[in-house]
N, C-alpha and C positions, 0 to 999 in steps of 0.2 A: 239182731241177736241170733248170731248162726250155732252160738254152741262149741265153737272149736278153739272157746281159750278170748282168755284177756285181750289179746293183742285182736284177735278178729273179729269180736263181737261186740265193738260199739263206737261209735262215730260222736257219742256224745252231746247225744239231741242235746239232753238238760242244757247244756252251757253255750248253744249255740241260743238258745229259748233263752235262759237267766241275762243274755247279753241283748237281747231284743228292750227297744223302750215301749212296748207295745200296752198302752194304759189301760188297766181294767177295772175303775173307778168308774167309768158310766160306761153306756152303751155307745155306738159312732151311732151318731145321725139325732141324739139328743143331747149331746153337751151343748153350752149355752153357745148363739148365735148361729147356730147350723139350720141348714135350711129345712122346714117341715117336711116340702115336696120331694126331699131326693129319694129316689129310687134305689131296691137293694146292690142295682149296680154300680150308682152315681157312690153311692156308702163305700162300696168295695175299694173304688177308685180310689176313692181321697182317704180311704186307710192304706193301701199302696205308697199314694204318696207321701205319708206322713210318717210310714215306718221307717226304722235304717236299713232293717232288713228283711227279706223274707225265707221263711222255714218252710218244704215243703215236702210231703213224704207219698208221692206220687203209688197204687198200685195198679194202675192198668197202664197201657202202649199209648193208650189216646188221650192220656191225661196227660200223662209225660209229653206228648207230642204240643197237647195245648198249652201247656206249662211253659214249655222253651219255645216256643212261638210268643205267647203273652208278653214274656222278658224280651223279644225284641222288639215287639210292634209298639209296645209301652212306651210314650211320650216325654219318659223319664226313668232315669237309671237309678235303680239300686239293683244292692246284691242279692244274689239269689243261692240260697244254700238247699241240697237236694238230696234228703236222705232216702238211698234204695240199696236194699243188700242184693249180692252178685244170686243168692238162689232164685229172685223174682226172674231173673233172665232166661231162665230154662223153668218155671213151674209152669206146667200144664194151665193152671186155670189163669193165668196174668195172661190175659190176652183179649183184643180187639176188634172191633168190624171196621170195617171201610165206613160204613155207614157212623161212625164216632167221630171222622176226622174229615167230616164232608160238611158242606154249605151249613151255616146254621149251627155248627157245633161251636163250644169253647171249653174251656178249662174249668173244671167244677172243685171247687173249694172243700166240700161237701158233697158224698156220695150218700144216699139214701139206700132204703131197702126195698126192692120190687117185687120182693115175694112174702114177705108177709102181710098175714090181714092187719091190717088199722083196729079194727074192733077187740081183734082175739089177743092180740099182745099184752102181754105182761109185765112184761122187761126189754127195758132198751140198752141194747152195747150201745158204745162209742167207742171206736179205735183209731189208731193210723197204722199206716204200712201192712208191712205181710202176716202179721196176725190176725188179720181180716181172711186169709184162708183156713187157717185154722180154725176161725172160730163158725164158716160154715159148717165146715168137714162136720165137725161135736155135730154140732147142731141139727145137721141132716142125720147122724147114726143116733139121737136119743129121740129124733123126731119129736124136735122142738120149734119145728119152719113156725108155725102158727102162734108159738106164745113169744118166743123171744127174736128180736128186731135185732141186726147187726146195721149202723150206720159206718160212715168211714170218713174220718177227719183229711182231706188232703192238703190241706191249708194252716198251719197251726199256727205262723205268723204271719201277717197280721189273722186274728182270732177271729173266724167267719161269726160272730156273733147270731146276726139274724138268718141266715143260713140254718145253721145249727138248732136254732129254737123252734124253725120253722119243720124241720124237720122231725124232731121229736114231737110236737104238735100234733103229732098226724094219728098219733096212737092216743087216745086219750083214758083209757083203763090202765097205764101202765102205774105198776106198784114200786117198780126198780128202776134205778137210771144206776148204771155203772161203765168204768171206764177204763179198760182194760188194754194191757199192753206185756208186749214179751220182756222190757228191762227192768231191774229191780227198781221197787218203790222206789225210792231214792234219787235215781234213774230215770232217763227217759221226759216223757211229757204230765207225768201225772198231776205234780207240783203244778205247772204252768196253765195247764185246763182246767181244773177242778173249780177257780175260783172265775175263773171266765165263765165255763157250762153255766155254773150257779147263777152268774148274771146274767148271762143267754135267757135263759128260765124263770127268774127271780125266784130262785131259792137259795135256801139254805147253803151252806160248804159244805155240810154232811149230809145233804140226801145225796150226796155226789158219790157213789160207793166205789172202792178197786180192787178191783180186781190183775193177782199179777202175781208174781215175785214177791219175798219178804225184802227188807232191806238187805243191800251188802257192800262191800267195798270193793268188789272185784265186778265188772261186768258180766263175766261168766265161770264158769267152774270149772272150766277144762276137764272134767270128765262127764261122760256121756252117760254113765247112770246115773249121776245127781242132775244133769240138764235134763234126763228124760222126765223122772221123779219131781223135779220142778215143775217141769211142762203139762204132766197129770194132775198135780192139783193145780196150778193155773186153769185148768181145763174146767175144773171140778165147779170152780169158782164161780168159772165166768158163767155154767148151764147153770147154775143151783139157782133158783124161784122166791130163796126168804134171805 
């Protein structure tokens, strides 16, 4: 979502996701005959290979790096579709250490959060993509490091299931789980995760809250005081506590 009009701001996650067969009627690793013992990697694998495709909306150098390495050292081809808009290429904060893309590293499905407490948290974002700067920036100017968690989806198809759960886990006072993104409701991944997170969790489809955009027909607005005016209550949303 860069803002600059219909035609530039949207790649049209939703319909790349709606065309995915990616089943979220149980969990991977317990639908019947699966094996007890596998591992959250063995799980990953064989949802790999049982999807037709995979959605991936990379935001750091090292994830991108293990991503297009994974697609090729992978024992088996599918497609791989790779949503990243052109401003991550020059944002200051999209960026790497050597140390991400050295011995020992790999592609993480699921970014966690390393600076908030466990304990103090309130509210857990969930995102993907470059709305994951934004929503530190808030977050450091209301000085909300401590209550509110930003996790980061990088993987949306196949759906990091226990990844995801595992990670929300880790905060166990939280009152909010929301799921926030720059394209309108309608738009984007909302549809697509709400009802997976739910079963990540085993909860409800409405403790799932979003944060975002109203509905609309147009990707964006082509003018820049209603994208801005969007983007503050987007903002307002994603910090609020109730």
């Amino acid at each position: 979502m860069e803002g600059q009009g219909p035609e530039h701001s949207s790649a049209r996650l939703e319909r790349f996701l709606q065309l995915s067969d990616d089943d979220c009627t149980y969990l991977p690793g317990e639908e019947l005959g699966s094996s007890a013992t596998e591992t959250p990697e063995e799980i990953m694998t064989r949802q790999l290979f049982n999807i037709n495709w995979i959605v991936c909306n990379p935001t750091t150098p090292a994830n991108m790096f293990h991503l297009l390495r994974r697609q090729i050292l992978m024992p088996f081809r599918k497609p791989l579709v790779v949503m990243t808009p052109k401003s991550l290429l020059r944002h200051p904060e999209a960026r790497s250490s050597f140390d991400e893309i050295s011995t020992g590293t790999s592609f993480q499905p699921v970014i966690g959060d390393i600076t908030a407490d466990s304990k103090s948290v309130k509210k857990v974002i969930l995102c993907s993509g470059k709305v994951y700067y934004d929503l530190v920036v808030q977050r450091a100017e209301r000085k909300l490091d401590d209550t509110i968690a930003v996790i980061r989806v990088e993987q949306l198809c196949p759906f990091p299931y226990n990844l995801v759960a595992e990670e929300v886990r880790k905060y166990p006072n939280v009152k909010l789980l929301m799921w926030v993104q720059e394209e309108h409701k309608n738009q984007g991944g909302f549809h697509f995760v709400r009802e997976r997170i739910a079963l990540s969790l085993h909860k409800h489809i409405d403790d799932i809250a979003y944060g975002g955009r109203a509905t609309s027909a147009s990707p964006a607005t082509g003018s820049k005081l209603i994208y801005q005016k969007e983007f503050n209550q987007m903002m307002e949303t994603a910090m609020g506590l109730e």
